[in-house]
C-alpha positions in Angstrom: 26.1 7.9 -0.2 22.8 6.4 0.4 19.5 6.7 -2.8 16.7 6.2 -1.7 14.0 5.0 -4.6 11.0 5.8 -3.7 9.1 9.0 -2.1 6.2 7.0 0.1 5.9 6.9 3.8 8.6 3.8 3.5 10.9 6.1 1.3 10.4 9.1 3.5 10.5 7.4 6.6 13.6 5.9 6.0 15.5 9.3 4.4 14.5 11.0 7.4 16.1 8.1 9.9 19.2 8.1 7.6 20.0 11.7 7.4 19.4 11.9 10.9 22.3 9.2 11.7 23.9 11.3 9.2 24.3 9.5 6.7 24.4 11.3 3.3 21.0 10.9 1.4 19.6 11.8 -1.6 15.6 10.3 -2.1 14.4 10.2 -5.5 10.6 9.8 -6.6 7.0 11.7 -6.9 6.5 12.6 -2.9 3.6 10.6 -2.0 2.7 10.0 -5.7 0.5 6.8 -4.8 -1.4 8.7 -2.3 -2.3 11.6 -4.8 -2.9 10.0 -7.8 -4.0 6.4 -6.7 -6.3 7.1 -4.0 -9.5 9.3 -4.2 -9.6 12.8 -3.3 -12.7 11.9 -0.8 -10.9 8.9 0.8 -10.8 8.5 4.2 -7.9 6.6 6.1 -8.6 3.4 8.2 -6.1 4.7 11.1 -5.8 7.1 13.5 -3.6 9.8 14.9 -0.8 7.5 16.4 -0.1 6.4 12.9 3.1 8.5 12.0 6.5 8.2 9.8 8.9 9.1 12.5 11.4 6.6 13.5 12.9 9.0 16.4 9.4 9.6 17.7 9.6 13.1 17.6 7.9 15.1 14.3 4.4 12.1 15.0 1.6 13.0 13.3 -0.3 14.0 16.6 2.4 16.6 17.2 1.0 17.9 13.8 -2.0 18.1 15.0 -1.0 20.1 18.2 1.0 22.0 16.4 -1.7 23.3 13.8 -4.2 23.3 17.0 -6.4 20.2 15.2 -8.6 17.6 18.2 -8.2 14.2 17.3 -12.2 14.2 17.8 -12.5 17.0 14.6 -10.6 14.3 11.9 -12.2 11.2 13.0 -11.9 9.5 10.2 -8.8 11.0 9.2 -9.4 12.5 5.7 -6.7 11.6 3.1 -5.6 15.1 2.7 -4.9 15.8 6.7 -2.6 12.7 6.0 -0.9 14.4 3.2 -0.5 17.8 4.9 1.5 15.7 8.0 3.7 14.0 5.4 4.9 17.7 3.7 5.1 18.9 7.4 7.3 15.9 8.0 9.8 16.2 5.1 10.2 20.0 6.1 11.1 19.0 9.4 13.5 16.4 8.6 15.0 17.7 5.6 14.2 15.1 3.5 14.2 16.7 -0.2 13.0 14.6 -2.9 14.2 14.5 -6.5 11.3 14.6 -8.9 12.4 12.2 -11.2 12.3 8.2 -11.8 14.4 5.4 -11.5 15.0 3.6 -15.1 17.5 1.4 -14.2 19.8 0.2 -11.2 22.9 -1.5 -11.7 25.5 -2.8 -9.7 29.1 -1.7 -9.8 32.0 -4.4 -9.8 33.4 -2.5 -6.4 29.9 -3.8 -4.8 28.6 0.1 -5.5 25.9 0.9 -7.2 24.5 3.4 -10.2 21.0 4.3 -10.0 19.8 5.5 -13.6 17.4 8.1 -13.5 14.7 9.5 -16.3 16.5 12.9 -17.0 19.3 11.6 -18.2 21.8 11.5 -14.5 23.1 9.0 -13.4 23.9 8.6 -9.4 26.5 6.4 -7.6 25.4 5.2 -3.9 27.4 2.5 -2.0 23.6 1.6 -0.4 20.2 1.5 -1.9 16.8 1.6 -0.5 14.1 0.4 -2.7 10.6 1.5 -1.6 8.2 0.2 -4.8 5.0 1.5 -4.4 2.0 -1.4 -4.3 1.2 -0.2 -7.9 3.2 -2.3 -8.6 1.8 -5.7 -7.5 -1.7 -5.2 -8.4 -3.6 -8.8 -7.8 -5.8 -8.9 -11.0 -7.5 -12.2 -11.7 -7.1 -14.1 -15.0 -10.2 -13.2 -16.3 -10.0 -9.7 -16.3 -6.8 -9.7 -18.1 -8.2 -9.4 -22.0 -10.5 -6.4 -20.8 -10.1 -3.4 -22.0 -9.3 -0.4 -19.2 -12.4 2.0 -20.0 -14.5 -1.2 -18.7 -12.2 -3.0 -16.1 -10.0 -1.2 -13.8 -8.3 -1.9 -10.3 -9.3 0.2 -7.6 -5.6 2.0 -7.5 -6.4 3.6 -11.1 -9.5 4.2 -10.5 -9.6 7.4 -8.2 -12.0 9.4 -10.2 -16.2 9.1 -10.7 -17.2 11.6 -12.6 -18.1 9.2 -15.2 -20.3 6.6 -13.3 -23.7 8.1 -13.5 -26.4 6.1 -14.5 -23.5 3.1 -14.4 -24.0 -0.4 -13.5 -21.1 -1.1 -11.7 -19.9 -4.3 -10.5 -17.3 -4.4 -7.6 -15.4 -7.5 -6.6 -13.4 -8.0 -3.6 -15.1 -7.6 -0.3 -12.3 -5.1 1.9 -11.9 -1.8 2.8 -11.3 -0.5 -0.9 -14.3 -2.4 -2.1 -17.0 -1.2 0.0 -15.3 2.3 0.2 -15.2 2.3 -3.4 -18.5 1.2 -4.0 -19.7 4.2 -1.3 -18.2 6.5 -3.8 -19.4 5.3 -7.0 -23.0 5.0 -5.4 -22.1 9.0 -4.1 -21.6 9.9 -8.2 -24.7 8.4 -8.8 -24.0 4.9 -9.8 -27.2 3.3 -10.6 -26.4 -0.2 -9.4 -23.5 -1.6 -7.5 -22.7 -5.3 -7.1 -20.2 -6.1 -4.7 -18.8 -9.6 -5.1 -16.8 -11.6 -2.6 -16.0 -15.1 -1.2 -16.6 -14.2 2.4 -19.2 -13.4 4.1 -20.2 -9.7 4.5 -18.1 -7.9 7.2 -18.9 -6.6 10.0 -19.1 -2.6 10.1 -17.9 -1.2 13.6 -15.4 1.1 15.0 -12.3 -1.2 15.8 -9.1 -0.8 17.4 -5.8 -1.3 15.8 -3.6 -1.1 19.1 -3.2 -4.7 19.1 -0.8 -4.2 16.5 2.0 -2.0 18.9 3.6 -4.9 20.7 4.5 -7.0 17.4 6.0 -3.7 16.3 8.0 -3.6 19.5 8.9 -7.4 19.6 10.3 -6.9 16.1 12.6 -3.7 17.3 13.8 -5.9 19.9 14.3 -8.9 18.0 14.0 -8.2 14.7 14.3 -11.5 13.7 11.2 -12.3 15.7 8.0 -13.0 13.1 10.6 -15.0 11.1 11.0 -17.4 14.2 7.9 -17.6 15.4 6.3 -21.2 14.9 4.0 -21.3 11.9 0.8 -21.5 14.5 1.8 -18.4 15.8 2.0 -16.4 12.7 -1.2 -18.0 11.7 -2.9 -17.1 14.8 -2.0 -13.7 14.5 -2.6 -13.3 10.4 -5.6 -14.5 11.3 -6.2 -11.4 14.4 -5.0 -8.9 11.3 -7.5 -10.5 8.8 -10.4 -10.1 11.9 -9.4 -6.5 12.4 -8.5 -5.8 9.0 -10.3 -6.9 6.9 -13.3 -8.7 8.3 -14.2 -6.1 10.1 -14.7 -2.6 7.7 -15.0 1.6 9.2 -18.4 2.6 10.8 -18.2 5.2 9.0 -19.4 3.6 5.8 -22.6 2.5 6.9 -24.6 4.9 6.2 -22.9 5.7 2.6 -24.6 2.0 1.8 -27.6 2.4 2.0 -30.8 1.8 -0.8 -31.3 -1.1 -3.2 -29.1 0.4 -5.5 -26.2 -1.8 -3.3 -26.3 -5.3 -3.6 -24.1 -7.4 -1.7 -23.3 -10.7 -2.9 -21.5 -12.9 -0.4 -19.8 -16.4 -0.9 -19.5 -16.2 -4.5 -17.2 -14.9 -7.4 -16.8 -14.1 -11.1 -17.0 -17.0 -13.2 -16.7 -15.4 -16.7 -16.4 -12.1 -18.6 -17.9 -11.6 -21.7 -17.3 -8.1 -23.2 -20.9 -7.1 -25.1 -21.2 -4.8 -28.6 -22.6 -1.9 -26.3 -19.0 -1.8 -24.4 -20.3 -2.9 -21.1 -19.6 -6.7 -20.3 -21.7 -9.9 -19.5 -21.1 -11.8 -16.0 -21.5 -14.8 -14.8 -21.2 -15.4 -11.1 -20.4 -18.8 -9.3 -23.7 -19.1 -7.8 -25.7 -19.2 -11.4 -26.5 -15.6 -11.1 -25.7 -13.4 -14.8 -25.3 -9.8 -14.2 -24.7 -6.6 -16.8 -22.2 -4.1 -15.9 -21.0 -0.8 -17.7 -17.5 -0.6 -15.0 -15.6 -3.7 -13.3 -14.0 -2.7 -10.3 -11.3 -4.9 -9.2 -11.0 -4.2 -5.0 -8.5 -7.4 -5.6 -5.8 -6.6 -3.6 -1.7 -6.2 -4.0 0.8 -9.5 -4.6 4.3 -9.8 -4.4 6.1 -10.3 -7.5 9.2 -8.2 -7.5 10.1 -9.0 -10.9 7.2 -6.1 -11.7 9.5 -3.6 -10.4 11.0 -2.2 -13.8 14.3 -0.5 -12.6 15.1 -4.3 -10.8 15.7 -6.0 -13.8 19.7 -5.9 -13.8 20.3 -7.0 -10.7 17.0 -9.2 -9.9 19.7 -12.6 -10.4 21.2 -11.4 -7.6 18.3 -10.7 -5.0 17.1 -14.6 -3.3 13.0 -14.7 -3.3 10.8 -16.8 -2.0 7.1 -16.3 -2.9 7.6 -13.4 -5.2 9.5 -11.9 -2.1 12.7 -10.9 -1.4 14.5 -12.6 1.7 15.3 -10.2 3.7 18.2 -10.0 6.6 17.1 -8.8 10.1 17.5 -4.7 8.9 15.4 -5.7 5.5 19.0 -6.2 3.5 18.2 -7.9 0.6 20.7 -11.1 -0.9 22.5 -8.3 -2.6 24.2 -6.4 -0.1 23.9 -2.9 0.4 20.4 -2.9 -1.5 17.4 -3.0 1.2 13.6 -3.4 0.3 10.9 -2.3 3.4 7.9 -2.2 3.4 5.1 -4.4 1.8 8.1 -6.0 0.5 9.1 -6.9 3.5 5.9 -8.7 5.0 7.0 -12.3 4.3 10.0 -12.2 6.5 8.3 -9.5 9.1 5.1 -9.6 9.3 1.5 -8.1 7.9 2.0 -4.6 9.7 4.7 -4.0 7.3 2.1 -3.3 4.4 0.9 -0.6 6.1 2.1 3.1 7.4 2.2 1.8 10.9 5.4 -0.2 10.3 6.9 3.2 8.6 9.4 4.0 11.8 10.1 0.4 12.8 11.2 -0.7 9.2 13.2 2.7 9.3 15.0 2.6 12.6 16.2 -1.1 11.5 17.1 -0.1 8.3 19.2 2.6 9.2 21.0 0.0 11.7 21.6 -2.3 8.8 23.3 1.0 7.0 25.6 2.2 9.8 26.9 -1.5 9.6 27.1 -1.5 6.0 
């Protein structure tokens, strides 16, 4: 039997290849938890309709939208919820069914089997494992921010509610997606001033293509050893094409959600020091000389690999090779310990930057499910 941790677009994705090669499956996890409670009910996603979870290319996300009689054109951007609706519509279809419960604890059996330990008290035997950790796991916070207390500093992944940010001074650092999206919706709940802080310059705002990313995807379900192998300029070159796209380069759509002197963009510079004030909000100063005051700290910081923050790896983490904070991975995402696979953002060192992202969802699940029919 085949468990499945994890009820994201990796966990799902990957259930749904699996049963379909029929292998017996059983998924455990909150379906799509990080997508309901750690992203904002007004979010909008960065891709489009050809982003989907099915490995078989069947039950895509456009076919959703034909289905329910949607245009492309009338969910452009796509909201969050339209996502969410696909995702349900997908685990119908596939007969994926996930166990509302958590994983406390995975062990491994001296057969090479495993027991997966869950929170209501069962306990499952699988002779594979897929582990699918959400990013909440690897939150990048930096070290100043640690001794802060949550009501005044908080990543961007708990923060998904703004009720409370009227009349705020908010300061935002990081200077992606998330940052300037969050800092859109803080200003929309009536922040009163919003500092957005990063080391790069400010991006540019235009509609941009992510098609470029299709033949890598290909070339790794062809070779999937193929990112791995490429020279180091190579995998430069194209980190550097996702960093343009993705993250130099921000929606359109937020552009006019900026607007007024209440957004102040501060480019080329970053936090120096923290100082939490009497009042409860905190005193800042910034690389560049400039001291601000801020009621809220958003960190937009990003996610970092460090797999020893996955809880229910602990007992077998001895046995899993990293490099990096990241597991080495075989050509179907196998880790060290065999019979335990990890896709997903976990699996970007050894295949690439896609594989953070939804788009890599039926690649990483059509190679894993190889890797389990040879298992």
């Amino acid at each position: 039997m085949l468990v499945v941790i994890g009820g994201g677009p990796y966990g799902i994705a990957t259930a749904a290849a699996a049963i379909e090669a029929g292998i017996e499956t059983v998924v455990v996890g909150r379906p799509l938890s990080f997508w309901t409670d750690n992203m904002p009910a007004g979010m909008y996603l960065r891709s489009g309709p050809d982003w989907h979870l099915d490995a078989s290319q069947v039950h895509t996300f456009e076919a959703f939208l034909a289905e329910r009689g949607i245009a492309a054109a009338d969910i452009d951007p796509v909201p969050i919820a339209v996502f969410l609706d696909y995702a349900s519509w997908f685990q119908r279809h596939k007969h994926v069914e996930v166990q509302e419960c958590l994983v406390t604890a995975l062990r491994r059996n001296g057969d090479g089997s495993f027991l997966v330990a869950l929170d209501n008290g069962q306990t499952l035997a699988a002779e594979s494992v897929v582990a699918a950790p959400g990013v909440r796991y690897f939150q990048n916070r930096p070290d100043w921010s640690t001794s802060l207390a949550a009501a005044l500093c908080s990543h961007t992944c708990e923060l998904v509610r703004f009720d409370d940010f009227d009349g705020a001074r908010v300061l935002i650092v990081g200077g992606r997606q998330s940052a300037y999206e969050w800092a859109a919706l803080v200003g929309e709940h009536g922040a009163e001033r919003i500092d957005i802080v990063h080391r790069h310059d400010v991006p540019r705002f235009e509609r941009v293509s992510w098609k470029f990313v299709d033949p890598y995807l290909d070339q790794t379900l062809a070779k999937p050893d193929w990112w791995r192998t490429l020279p180091p300029s190579e995998q430069q070159a194209i980190a550097r094409q996702f960093w343009e796209v993705g993250r130099l380069t921000l929606e359109w759509w937020l552009t006019p959600r900026l607007q007024g002197d209440r957004f102040c963009r501060r480019p080329g510079t970053s936090v120096v020091s923290v100082a939490a004030e009497n009042s409860g909000a905190a005193r800042v100063r910034l690389s560049d000389g400039t001291e601000l005051s801020a009621d809220r700290i958003v960190l937009a910081t990003g996610y970092k690999a460090e797999l020893d923050r996955v809880p229910y790896l602990a007992e077998v983490l001895d046995d899993i090779e990293v490099a990096d904070g990241f597991p080495v991975l075989d050509e179907t995402f196998q880790t060290s310990l065999p019979g335990l696979y990890l896709p997903g953002f976990t699996g970007t060192r050894d295949f690439g930057p896609f594989f953070g992202f939804t788009k890599g969802c039926p690649a990483a699940a059509a190679l894993v499910t190889q890797g389990l029919m040879q298992h």
